[in-house]
TORKOL-4160 file (C-alpha; in steps of 0.2 Angstrom, whole numbers, padded with zeros to 4 digits, m for minus):
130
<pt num="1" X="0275" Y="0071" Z="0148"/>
<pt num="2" X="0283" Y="0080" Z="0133"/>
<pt num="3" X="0282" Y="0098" Z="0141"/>
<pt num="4" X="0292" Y="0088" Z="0155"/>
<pt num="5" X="0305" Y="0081" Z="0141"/>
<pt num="6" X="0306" Y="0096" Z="0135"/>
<pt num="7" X="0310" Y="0107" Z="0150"/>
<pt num="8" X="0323" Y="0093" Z="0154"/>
<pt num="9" X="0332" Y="0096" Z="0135"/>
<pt num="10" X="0331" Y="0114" Z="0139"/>
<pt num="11" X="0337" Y="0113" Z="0156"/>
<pt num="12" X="0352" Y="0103" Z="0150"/>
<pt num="13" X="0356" Y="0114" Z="0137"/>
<pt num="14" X="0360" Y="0126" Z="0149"/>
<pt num="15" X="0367" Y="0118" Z="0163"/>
<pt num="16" X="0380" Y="0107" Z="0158"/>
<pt num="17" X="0386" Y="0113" Z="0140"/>
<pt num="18" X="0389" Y="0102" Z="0124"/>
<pt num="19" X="0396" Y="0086" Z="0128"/>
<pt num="20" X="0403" Y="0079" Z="0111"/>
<pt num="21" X="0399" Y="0060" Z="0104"/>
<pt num="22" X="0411" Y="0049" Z="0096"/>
<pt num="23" X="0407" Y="0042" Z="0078"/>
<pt num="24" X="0395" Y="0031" Z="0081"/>
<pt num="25" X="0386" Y="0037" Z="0092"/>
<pt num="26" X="0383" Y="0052" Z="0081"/>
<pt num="27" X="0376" Y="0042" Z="0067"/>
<pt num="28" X="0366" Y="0033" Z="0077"/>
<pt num="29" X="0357" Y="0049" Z="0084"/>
<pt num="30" X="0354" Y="0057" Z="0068"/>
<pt num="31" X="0346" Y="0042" Z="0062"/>
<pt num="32" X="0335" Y="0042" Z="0072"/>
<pt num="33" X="0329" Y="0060" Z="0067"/>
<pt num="34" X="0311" Y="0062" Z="0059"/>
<pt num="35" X="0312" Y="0075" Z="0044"/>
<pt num="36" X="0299" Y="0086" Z="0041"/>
<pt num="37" X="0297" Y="0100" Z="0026"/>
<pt num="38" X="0283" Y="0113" Z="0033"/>
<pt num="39" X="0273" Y="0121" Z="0020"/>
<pt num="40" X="0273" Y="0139" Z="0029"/>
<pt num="41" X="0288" Y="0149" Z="0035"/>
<pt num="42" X="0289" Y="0145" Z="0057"/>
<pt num="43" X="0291" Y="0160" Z="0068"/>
<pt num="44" X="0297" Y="0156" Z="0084"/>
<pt num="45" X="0311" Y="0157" Z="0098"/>
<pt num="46" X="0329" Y="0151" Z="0098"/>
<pt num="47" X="0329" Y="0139" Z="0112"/>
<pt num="48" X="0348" Y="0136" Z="0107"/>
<pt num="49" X="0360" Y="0138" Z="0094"/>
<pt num="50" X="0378" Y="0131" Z="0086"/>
<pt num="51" X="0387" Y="0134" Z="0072"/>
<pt num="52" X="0398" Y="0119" Z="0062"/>
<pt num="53" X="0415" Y="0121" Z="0066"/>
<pt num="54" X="0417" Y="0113" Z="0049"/>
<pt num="55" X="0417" Y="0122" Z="0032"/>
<pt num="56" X="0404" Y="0119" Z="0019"/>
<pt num="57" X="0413" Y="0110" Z="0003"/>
<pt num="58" X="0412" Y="0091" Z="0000"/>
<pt num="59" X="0404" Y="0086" Z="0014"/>
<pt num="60" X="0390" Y="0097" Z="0018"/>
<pt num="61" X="0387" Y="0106" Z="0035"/>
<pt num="62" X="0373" Y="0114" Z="0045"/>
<pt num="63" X="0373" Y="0123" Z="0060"/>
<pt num="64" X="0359" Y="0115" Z="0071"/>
<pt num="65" X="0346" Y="0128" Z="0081"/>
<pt num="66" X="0331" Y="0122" Z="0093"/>
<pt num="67" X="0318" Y="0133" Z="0091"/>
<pt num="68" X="0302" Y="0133" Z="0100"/>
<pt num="69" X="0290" Y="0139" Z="0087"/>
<pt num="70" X="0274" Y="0150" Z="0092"/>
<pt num="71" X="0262" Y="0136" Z="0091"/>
<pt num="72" X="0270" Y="0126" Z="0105"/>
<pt num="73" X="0280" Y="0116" Z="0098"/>
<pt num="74" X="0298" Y="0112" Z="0098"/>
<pt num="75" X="0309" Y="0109" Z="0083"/>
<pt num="76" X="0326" Y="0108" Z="0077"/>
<pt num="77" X="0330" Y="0116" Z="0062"/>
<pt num="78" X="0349" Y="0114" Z="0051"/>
<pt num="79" X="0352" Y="0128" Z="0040"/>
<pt num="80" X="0365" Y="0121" Z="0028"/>
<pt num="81" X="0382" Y="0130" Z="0026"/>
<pt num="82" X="0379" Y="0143" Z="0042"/>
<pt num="83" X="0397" Y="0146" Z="0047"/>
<pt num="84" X="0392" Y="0166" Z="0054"/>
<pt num="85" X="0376" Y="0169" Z="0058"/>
<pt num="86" X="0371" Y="0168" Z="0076"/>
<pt num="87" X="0356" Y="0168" Z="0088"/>
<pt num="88" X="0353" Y="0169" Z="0106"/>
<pt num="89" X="0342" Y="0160" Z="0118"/>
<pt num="90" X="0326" Y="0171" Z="0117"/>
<pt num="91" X="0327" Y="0178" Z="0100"/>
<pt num="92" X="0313" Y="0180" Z="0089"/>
<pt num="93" X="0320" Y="0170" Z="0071"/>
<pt num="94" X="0308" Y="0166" Z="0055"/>
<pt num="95" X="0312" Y="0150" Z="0047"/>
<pt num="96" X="0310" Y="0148" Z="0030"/>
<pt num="97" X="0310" Y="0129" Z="0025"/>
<pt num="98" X="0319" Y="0121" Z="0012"/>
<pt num="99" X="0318" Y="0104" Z="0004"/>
<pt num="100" X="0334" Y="0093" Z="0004"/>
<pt num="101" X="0336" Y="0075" Z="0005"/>
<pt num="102" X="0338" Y="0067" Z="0024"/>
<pt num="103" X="0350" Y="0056" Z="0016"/>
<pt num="104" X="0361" Y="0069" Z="0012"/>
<pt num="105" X="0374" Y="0065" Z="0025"/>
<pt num="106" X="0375" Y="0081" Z="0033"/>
<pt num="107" X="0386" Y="0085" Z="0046"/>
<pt num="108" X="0381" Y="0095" Z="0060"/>
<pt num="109" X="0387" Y="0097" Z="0079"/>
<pt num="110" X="0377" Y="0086" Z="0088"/>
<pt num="111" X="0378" Y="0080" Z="0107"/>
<pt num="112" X="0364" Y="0069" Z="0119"/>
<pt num="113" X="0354" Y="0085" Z="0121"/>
<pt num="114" X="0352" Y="0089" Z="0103"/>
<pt num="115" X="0351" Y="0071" Z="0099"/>
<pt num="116" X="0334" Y="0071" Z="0110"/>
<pt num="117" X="0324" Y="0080" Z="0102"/>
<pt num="118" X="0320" Y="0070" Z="0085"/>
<pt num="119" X="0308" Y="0083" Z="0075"/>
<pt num="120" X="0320" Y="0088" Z="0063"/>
<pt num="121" X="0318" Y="0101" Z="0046"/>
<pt num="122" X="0331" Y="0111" Z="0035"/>
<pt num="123" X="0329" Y="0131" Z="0031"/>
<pt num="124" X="0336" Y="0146" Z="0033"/>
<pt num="125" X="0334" Y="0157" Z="0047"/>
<pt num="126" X="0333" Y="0175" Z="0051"/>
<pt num="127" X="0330" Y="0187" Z="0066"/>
<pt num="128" X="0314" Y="0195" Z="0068"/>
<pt num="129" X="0314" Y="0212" Z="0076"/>
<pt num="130" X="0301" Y="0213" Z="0088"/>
């Protein structure tokens, strides 16, 4: 049941692009997200990946990556302030977790598909040649 959920996010990732929520709707999906804070660094491949179209200042910002990590699982992981870095579907990226408050008020681009997958965690990621 969840490899099935999860093939459908990743499937509509693709398929259909971002489609963008109003306000409320926005809130109302990040709270339901489920912070974690992983005691290791998380290898794994980027599923997909969005900068903020917003700069980093009062409000803070995140870009917002789904990576599938090597252990099976499926998480989505904010690095804060991430206005260039970018990562392709399929690419090997190590995350390195950070600890910040979930009542930050962080504002990250968000849509239904992102919204879907709840497992949520800040860091900062890189690319691992393979």
């Amino acid at each position: 049941m969840i490899r099935t959920a999860i093939a459908t996010l990743v499937a509509g990732l693709f398929s259909y692009g971002l489609a963008t929520l109003t306000v409320v709707e926005r809130e109302n999906c990040q709270g339901n997200w489920q912070y974690f804070v992983s005691p290791d660094n998380v290898k794994g491949r980027v599923i997909f990946h969005q900068n903020t179209n917003e700069l980093c200042g009062v409000v803070p910002t995140a870009s917002v990556t789904l990576v599938r990590t090597i252990e099976d699982d499926t998480i989505k992981v904010l690095e804060l302030c991430n206005l260039s870095k970018k990562f392709a579907s399929g690419e090997l990226v190590m995350i390195s977790p950070e600890v910040i408050s979930e009542s930050a008020n962080v504002s990250v681009p968000v849509d239904t598909r992102v919204c879907s997958l709840r497992r949520t965690c800040f860091g900062v990621i890189k690319s691992v040649a393979e």
